[in-house]
N, C-alpha and C positions, 0 to 999 in steps of 0.2 A: 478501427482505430487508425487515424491518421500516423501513419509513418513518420513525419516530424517529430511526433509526439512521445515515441517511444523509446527515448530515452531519458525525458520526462516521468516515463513509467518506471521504468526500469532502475532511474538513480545513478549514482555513484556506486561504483562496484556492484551493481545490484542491489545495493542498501534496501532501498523501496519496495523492489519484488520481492526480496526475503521478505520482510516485515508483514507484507502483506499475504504472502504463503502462510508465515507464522500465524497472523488474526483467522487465516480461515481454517488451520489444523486447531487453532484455538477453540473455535465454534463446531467442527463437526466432533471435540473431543466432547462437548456439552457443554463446556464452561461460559461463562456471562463473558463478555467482551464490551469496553467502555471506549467510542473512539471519538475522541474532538477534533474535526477538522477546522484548521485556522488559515483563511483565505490570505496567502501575501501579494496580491493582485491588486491593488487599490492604490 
């Protein structure tokens, strides 16, 4: 990962890296997980 980048990853307060900790304890718990990602790049 590009080190620019990783505050991109990371979020606001970490917002983004929780979330996305949370999708993957979501998945090794068994459960279905539904994610839309929506490009605001354009």
């Amino acid at each position: 990962m590009n080190p620019e980048d990783l505050g991109r990853v990371i979020g606001r307060a970490g917002r983004t890296a929780k979330a996305l900790r949370t999708l993957v304890a979501a998945l090794a718990d068994g459960r279905r997980v539904r994610v839309d990602v929506v490009d605001t790049d354009f």
